[in-house]
N, CA and C atoms of all chains as a GROMACS GRO file, in nm:
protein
  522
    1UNK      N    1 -17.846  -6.789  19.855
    1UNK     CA    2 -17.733  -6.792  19.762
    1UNK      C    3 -17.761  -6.886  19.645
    2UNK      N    4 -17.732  -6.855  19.570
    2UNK     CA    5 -17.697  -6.916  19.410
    2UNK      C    6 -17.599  -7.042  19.389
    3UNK      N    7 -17.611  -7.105  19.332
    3UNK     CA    8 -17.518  -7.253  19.246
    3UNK      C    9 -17.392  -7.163  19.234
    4UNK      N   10 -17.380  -7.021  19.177
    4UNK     CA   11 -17.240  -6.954  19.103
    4UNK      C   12 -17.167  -6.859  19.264
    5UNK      N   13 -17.246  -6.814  19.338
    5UNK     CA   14 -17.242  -6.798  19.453
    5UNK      C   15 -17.147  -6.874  19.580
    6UNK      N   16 -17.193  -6.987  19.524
    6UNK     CA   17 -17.186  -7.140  19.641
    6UNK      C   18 -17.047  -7.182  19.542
    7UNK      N   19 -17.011  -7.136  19.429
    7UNK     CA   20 -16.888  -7.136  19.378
    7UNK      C   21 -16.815  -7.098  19.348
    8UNK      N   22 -16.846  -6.982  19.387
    8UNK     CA   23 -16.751  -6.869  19.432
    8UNK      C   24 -16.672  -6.909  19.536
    9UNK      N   25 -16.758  -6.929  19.657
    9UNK     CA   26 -16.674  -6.969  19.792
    9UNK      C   27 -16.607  -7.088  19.777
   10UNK      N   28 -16.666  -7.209  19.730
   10UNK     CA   29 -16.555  -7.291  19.663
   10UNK      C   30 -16.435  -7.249  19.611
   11UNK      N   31 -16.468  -7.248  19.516
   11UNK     CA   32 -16.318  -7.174  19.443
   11UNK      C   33 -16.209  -7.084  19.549
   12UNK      N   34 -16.264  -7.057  19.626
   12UNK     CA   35 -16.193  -6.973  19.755
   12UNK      C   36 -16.108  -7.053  19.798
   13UNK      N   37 -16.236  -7.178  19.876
   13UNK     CA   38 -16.153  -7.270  19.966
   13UNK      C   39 -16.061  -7.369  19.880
   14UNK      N   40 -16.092  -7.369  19.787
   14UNK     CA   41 -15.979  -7.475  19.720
   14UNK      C   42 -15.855  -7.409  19.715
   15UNK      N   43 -15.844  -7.285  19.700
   15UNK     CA   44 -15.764  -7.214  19.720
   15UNK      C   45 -15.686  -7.236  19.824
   16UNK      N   46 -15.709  -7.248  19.953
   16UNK     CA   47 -15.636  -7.265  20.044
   16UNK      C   48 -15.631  -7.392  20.077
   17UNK      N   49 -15.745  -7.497  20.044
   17UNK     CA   50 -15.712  -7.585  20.043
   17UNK      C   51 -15.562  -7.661  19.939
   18UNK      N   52 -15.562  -7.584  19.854
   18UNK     CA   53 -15.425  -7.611  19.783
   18UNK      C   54 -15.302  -7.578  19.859
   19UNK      N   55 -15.276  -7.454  19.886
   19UNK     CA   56 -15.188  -7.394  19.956
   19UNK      C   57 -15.170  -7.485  20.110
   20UNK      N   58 -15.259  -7.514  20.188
   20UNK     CA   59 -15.227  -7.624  20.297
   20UNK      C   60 -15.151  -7.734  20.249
   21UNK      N   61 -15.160  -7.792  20.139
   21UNK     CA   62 -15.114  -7.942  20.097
   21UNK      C   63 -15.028  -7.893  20.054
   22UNK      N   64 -14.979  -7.749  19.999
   22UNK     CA   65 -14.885  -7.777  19.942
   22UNK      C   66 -14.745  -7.705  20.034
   23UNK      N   67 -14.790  -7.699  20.182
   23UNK     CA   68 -14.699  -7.650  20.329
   23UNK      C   69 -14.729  -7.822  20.377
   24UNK      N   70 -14.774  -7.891  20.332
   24UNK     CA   71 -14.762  -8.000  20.402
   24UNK      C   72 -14.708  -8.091  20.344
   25UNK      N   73 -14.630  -8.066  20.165
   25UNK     CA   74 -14.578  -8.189  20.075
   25UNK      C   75 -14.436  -8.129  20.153
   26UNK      N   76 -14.428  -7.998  20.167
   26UNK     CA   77 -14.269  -7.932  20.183
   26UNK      C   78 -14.268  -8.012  20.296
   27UNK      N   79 -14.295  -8.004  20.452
   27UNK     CA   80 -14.286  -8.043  20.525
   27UNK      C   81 -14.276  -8.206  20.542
   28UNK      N   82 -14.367  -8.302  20.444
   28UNK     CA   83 -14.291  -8.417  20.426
   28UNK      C   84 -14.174  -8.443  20.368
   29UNK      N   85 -14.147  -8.352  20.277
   29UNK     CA   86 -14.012  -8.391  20.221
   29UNK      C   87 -13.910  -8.330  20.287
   30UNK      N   88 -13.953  -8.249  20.378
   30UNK     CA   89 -13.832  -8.235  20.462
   30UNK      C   90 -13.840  -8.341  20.549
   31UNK      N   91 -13.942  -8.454  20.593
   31UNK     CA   92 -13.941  -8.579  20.673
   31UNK      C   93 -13.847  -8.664  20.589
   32UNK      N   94 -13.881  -8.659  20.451
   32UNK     CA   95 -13.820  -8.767  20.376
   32UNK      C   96 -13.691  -8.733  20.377
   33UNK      N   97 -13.583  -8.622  20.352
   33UNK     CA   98 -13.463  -8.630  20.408
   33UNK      C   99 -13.393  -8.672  20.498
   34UNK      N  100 -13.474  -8.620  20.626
   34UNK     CA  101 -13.436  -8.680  20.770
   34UNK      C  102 -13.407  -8.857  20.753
   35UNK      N  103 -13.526  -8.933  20.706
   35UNK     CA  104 -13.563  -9.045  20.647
   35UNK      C  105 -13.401  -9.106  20.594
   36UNK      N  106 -13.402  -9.013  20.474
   36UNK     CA  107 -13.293  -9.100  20.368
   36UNK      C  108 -13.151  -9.092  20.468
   37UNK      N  109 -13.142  -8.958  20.581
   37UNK     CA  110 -12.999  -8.947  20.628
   37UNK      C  111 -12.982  -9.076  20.763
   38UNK      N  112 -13.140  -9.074  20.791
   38UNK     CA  113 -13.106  -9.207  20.878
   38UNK      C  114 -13.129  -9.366  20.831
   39UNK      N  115 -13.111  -9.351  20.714
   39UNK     CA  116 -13.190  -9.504  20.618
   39UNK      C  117 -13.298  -9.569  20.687
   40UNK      N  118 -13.451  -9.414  20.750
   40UNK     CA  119 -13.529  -9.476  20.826
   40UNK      C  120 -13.627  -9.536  20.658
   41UNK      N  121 -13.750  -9.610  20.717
   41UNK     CA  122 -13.844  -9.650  20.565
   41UNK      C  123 -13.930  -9.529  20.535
   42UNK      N  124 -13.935  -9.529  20.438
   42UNK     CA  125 -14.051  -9.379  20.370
   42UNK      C  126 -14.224  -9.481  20.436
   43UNK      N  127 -14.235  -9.557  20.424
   43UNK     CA  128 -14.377  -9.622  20.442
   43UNK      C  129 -14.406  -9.663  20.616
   44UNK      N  130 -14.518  -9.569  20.708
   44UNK     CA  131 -14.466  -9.603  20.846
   44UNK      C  132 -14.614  -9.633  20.813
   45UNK      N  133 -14.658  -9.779  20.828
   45UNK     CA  134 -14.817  -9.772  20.870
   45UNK      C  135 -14.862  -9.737  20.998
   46UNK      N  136 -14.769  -9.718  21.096
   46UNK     CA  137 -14.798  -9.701  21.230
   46UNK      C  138 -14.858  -9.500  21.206
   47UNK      N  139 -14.764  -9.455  21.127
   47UNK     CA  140 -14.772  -9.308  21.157
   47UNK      C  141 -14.878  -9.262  21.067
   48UNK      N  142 -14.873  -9.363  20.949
   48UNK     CA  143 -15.039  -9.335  20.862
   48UNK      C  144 -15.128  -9.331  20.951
   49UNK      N  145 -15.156  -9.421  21.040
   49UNK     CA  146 -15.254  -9.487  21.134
   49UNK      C  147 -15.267  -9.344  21.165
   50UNK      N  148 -15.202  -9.279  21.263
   50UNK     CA  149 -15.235  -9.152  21.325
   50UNK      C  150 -15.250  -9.084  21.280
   51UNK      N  151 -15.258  -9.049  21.158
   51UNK     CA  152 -15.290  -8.925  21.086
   51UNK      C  153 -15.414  -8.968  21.061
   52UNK      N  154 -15.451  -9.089  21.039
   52UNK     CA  155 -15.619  -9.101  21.040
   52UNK      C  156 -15.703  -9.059  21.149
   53UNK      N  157 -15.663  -9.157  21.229
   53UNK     CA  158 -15.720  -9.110  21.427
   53UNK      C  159 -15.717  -8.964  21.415
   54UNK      N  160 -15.592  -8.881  21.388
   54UNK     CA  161 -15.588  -8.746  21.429
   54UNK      C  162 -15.701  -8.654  21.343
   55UNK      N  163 -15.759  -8.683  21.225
   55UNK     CA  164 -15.814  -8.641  21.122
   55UNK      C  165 -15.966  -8.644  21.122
   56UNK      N  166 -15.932  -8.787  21.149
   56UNK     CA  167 -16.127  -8.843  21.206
   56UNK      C  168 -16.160  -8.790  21.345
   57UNK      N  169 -16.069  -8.786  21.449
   57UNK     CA  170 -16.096  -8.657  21.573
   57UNK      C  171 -16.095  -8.568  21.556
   58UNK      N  172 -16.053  -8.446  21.437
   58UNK     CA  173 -16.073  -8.338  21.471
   58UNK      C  174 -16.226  -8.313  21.360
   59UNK      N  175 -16.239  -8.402  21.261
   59UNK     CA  176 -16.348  -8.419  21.240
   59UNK      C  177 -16.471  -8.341  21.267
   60UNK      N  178 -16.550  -8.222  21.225
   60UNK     CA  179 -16.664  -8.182  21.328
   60UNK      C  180 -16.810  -8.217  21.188
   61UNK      N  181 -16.775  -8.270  21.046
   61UNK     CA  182 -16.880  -8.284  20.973
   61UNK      C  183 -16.925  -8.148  20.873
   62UNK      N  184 -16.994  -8.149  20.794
   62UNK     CA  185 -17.075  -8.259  20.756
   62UNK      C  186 -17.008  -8.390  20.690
   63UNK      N  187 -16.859  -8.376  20.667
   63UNK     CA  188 -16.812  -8.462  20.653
   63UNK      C  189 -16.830  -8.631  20.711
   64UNK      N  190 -16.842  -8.719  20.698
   64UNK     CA  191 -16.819  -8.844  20.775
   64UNK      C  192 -16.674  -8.858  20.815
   65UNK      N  193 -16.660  -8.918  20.918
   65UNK     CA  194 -16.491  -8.968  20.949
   65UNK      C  195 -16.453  -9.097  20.828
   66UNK      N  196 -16.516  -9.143  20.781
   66UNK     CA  197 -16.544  -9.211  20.670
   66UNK      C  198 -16.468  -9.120  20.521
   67UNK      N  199 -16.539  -9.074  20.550
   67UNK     CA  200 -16.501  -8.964  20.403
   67UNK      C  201 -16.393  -8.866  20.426
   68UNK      N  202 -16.350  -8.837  20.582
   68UNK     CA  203 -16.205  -8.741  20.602
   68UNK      C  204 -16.121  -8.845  20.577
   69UNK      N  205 -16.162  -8.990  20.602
   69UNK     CA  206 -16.010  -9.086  20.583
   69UNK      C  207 -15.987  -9.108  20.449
   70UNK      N  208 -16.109  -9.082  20.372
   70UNK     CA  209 -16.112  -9.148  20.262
   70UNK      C  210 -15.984  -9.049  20.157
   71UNK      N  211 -16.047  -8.902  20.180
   71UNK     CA  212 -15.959  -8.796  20.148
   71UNK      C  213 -15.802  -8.788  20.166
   72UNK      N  214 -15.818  -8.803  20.316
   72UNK     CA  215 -15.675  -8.851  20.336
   72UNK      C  216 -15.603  -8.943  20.308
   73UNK      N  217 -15.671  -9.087  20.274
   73UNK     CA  218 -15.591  -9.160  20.192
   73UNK      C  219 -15.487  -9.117  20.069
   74UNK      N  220 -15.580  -9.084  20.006
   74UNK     CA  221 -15.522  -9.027  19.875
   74UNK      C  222 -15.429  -8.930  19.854
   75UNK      N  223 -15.422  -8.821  19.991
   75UNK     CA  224 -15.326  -8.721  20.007
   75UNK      C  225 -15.204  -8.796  20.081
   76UNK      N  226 -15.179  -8.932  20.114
   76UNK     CA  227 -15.082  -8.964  20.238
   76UNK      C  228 -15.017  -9.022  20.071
   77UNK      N  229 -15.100  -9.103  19.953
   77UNK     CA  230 -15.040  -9.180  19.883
   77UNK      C  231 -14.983  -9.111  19.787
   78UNK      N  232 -15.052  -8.928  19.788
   78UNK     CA  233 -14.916  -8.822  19.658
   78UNK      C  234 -14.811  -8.781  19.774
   79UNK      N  235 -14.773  -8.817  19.890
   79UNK     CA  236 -14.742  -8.758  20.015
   79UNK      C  237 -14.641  -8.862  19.974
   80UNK      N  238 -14.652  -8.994  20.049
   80UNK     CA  239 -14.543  -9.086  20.032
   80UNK      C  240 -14.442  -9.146  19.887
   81UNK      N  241 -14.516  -9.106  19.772
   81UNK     CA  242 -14.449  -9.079  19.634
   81UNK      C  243 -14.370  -8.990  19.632
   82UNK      N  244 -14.434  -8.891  19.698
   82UNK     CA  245 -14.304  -8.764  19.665
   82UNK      C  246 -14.176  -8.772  19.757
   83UNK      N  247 -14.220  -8.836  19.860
   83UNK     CA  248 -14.106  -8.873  19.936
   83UNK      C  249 -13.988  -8.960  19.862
   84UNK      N  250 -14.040  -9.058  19.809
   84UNK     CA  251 -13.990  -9.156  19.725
   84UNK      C  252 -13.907  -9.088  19.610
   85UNK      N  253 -13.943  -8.966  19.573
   85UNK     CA  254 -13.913  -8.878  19.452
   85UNK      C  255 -13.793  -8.845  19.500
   86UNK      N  256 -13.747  -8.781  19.586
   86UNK     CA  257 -13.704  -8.708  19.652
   86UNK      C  258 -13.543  -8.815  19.678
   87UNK      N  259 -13.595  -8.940  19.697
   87UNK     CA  260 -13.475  -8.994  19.744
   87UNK      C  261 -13.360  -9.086  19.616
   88UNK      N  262 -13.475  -7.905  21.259
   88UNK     CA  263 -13.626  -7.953  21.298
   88UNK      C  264 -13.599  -8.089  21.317
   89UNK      N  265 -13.646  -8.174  21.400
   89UNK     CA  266 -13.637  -8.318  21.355
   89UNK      C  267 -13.778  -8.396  21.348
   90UNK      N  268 -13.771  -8.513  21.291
   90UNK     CA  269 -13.901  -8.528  21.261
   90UNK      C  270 -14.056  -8.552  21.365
   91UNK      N  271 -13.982  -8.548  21.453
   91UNK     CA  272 -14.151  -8.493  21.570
   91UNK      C  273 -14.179  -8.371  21.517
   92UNK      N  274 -14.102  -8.256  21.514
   92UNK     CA  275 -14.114  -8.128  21.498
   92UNK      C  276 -14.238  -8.072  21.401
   93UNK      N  277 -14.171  -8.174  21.276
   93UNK     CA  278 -14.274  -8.163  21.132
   93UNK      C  279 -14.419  -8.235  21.125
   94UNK      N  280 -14.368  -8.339  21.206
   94UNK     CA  281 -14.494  -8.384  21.246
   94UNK      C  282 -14.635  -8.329  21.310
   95UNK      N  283 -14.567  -8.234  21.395
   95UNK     CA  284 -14.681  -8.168  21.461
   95UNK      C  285 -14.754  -8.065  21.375
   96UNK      N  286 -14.564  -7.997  21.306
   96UNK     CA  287 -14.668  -7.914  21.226
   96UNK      C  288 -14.766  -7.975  21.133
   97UNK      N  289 -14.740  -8.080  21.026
   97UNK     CA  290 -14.807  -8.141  20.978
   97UNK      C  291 -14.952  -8.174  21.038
   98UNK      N  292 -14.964  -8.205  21.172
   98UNK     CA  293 -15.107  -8.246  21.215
   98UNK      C  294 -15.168  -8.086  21.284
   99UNK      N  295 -15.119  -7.995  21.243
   99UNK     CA  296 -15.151  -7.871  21.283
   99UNK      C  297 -15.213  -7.807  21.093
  100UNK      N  298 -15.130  -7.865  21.046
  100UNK     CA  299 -15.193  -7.836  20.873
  100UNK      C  300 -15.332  -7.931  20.857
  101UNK      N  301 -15.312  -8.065  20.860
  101UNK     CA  302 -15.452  -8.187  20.864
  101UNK      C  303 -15.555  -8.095  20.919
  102UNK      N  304 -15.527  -8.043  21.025
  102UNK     CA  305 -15.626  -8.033  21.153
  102UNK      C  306 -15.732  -7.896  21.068
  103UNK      N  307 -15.648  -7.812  21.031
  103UNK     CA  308 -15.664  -7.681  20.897
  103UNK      C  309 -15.749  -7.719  20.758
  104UNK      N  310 -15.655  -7.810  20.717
  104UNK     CA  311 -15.747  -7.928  20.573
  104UNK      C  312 -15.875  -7.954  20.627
  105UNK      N  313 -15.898  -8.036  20.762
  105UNK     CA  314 -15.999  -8.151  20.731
  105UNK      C  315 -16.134  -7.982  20.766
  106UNK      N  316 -16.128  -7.876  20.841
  106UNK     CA  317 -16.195  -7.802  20.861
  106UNK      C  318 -16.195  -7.709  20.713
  107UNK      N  319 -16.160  -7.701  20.636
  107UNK     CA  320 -16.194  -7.647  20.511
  107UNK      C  321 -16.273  -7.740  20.391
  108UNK      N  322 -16.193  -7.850  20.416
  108UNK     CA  323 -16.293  -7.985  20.374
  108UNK      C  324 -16.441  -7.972  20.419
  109UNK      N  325 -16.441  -7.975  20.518
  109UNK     CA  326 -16.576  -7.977  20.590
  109UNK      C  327 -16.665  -7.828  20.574
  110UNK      N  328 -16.592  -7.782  20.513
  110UNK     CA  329 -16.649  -7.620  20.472
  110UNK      C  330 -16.670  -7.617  20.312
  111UNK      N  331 -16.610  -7.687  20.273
  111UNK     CA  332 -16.636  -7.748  20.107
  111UNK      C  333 -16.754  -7.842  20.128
  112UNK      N  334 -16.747  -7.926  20.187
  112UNK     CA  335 -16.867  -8.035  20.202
  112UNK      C  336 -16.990  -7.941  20.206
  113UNK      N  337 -17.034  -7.864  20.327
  113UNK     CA  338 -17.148  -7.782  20.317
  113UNK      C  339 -17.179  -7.710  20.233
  114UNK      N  340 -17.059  -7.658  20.149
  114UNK     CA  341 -17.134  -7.552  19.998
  114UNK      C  342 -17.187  -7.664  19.941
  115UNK      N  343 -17.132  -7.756  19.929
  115UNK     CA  344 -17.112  -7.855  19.826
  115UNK      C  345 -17.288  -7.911  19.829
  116UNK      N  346 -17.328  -7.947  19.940
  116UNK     CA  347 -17.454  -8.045  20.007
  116UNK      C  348 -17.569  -7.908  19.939
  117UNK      N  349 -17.519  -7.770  20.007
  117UNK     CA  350 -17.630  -7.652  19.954
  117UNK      C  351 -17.689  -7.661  19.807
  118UNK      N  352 -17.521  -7.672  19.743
  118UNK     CA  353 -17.539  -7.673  19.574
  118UNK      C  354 -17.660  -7.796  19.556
  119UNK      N  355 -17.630  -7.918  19.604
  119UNK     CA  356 -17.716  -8.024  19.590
  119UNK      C  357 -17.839  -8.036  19.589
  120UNK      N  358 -17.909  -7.949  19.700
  120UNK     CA  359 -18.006  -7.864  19.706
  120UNK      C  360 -18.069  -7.799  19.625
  121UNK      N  361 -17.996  -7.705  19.555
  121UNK     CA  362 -18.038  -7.646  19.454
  121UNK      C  363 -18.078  -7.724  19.330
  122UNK      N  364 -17.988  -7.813  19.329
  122UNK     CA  365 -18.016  -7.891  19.132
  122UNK      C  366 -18.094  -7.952  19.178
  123UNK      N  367 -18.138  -8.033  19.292
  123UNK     CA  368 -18.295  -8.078  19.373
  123UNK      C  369 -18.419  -8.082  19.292
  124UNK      N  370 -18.404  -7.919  19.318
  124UNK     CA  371 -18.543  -7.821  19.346
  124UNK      C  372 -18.516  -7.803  19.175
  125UNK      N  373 -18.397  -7.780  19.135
  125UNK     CA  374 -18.399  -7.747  18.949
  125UNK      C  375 -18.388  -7.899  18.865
  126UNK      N  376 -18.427  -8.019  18.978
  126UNK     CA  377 -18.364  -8.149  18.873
  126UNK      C  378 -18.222  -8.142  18.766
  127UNK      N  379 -18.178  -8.045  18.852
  127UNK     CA  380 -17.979  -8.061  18.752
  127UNK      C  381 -17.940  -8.168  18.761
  128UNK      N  382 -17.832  -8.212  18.696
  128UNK     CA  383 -17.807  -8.358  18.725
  128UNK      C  384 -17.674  -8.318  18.854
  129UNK      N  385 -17.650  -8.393  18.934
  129UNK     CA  386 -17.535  -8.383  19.010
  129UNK      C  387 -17.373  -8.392  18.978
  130UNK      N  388 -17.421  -8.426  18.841
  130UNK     CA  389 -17.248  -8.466  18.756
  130UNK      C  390 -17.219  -8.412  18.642
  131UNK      N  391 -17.122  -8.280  18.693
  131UNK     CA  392 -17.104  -8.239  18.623
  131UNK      C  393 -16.979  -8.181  18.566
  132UNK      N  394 -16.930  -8.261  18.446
  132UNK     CA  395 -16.789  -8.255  18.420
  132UNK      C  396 -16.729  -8.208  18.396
  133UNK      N  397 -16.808  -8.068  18.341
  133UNK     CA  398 -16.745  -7.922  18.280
  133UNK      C  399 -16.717  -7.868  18.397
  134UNK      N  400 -16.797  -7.828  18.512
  134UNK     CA  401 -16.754  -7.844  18.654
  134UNK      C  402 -16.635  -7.843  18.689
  135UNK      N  403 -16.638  -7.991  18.663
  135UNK     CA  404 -16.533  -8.079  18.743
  135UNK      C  405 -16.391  -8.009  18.704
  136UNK      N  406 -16.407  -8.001  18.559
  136UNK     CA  407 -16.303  -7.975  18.523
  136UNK      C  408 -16.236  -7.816  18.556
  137UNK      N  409 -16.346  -7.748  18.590
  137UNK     CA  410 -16.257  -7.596  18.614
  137UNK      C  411 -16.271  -7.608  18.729
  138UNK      N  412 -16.272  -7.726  18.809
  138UNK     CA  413 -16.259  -7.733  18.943
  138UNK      C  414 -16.071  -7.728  18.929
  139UNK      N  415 -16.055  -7.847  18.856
  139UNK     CA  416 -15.882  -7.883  18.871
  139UNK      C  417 -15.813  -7.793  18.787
  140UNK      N  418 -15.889  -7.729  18.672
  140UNK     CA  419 -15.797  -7.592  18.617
  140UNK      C  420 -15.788  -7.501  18.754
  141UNK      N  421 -15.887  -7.465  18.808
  141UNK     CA  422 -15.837  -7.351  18.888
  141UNK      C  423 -15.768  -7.382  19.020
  142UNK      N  424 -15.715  -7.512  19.033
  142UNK     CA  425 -15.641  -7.563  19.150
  142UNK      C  426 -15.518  -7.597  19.095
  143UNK      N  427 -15.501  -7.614  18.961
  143UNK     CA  428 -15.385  -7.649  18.901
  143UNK      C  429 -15.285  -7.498  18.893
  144UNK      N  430 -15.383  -7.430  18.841
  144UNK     CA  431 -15.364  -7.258  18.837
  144UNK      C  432 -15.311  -7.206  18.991
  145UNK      N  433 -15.394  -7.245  19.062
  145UNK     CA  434 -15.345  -7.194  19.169
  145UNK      C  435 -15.235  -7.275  19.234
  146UNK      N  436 -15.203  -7.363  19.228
  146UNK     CA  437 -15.084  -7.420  19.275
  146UNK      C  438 -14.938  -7.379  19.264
  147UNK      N  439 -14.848  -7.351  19.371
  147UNK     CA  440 -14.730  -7.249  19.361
  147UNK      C  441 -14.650  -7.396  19.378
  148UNK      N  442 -14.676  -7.522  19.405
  148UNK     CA  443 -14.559  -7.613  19.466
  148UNK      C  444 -14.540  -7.605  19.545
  149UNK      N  445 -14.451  -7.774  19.669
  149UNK     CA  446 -14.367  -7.814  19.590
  149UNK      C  447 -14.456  -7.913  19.503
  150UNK      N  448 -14.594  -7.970  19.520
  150UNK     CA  449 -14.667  -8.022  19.461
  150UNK      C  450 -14.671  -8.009  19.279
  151UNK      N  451 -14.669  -8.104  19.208
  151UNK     CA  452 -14.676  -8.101  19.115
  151UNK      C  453 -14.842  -8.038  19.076
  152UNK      N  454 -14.875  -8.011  18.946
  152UNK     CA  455 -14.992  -7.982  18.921
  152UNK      C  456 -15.064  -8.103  18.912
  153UNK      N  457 -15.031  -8.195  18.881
  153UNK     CA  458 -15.094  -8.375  18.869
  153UNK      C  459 -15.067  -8.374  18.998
  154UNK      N  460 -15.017  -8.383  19.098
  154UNK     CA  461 -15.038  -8.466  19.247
  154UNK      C  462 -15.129  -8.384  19.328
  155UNK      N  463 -15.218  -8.232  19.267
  155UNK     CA  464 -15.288  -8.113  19.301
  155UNK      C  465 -15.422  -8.189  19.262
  156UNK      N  466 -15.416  -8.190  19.160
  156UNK     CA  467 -15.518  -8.273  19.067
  156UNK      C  468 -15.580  -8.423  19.140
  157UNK      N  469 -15.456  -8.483  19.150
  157UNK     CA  470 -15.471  -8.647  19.196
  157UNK      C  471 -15.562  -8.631  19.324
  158UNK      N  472 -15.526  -8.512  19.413
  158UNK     CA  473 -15.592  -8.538  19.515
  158UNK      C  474 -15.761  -8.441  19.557
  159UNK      N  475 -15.781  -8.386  19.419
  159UNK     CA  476 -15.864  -8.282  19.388
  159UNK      C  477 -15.998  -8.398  19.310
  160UNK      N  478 -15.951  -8.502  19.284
  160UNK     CA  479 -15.985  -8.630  19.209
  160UNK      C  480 -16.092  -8.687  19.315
  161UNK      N  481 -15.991  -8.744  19.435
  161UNK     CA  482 -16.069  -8.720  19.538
  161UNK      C  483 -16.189  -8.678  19.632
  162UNK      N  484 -16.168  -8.583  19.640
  162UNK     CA  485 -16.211  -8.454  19.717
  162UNK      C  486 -16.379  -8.471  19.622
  163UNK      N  487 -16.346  -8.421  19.496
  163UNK     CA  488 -16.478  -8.435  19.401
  163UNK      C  489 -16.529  -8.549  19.405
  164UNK      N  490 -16.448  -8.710  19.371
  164UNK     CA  491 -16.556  -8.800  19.428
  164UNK      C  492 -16.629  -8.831  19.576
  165UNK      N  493 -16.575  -8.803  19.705
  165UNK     CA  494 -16.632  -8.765  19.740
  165UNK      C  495 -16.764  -8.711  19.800
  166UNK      N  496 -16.710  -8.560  19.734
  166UNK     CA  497 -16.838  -8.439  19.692
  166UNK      C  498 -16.963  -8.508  19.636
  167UNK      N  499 -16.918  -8.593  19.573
  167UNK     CA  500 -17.015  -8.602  19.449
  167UNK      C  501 -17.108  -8.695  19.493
  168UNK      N  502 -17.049  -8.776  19.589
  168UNK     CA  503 -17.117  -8.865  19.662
  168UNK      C  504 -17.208  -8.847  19.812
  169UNK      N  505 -17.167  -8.744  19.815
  169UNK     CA  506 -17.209  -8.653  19.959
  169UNK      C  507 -17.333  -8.625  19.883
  170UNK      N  508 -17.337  -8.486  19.772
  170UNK     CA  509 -17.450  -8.448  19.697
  170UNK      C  510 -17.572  -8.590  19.720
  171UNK      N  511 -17.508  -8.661  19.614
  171UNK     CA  512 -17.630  -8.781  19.567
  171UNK      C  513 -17.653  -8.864  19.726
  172UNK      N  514 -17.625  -8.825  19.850
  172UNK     CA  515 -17.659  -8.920  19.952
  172UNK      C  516 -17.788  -8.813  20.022
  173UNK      N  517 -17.737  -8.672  20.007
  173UNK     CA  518 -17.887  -8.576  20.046
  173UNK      C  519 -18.006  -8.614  19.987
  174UNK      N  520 -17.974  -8.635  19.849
  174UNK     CA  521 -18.097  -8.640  19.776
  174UNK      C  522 -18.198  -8.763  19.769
   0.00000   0.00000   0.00000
């Protein structure tokens, strides 16, 4: 396969890679309601924590668990803004 | 739903992400390969950039097109760092 080939299928998966995050912003902000009706905190480091553990275990590479957390950082911090948006 | 509910689904979406991630990573390492063997440079911004047009494009919400982007920001550094660690 080809460089334009190998980005083709990219362009695929980003594709759904968009569409996942964006069934998983709905689904936080339906957390963040629950949140505002019980005046629980939008920021749980306990439940960040597990979404790392859970992320870096299902983990199979070539990724590093290093680099799935790293990713996920950044998706928990447009994740917990929008929550914030929301309220 | 209450919030265990979303939760699971949520780590049932991660679990979906980090395996398409990891399916991006391997085109990604192939491409690397290639500019190798052609001395391309690994950074490339015109790239980059119809990386986040066509994720911005494809984005239906509730995600903004910047919080698509923000975490597409990511993902490419990264990538980009995966590439230059093969080589």
């Amino acid at each position: 396969m080809e460089i334009a080939d190998w980005r083709k299928k990219i362009d695929e998966l980003d594709e759904q890679i968009t569409a996942l995050l964006n069934q998983r912003a709905a689904a936080a902000v339906e957390i963040g309601k629950i949140k505002l009706q019980n005046t629980a905190p939008i920021y749980e480091p306990k439940r960040e924590q597990q979404v790392y553990d859970h992320v870096r275990a299902a983990n199979s590479g070539p990724l590093t668990a290093t680099e799935v957390q790293d990713i996920f950082e950044r998706i928990m911090d447009v994740m917990r803004n929008k929550q914030k948006d929301r309220q």
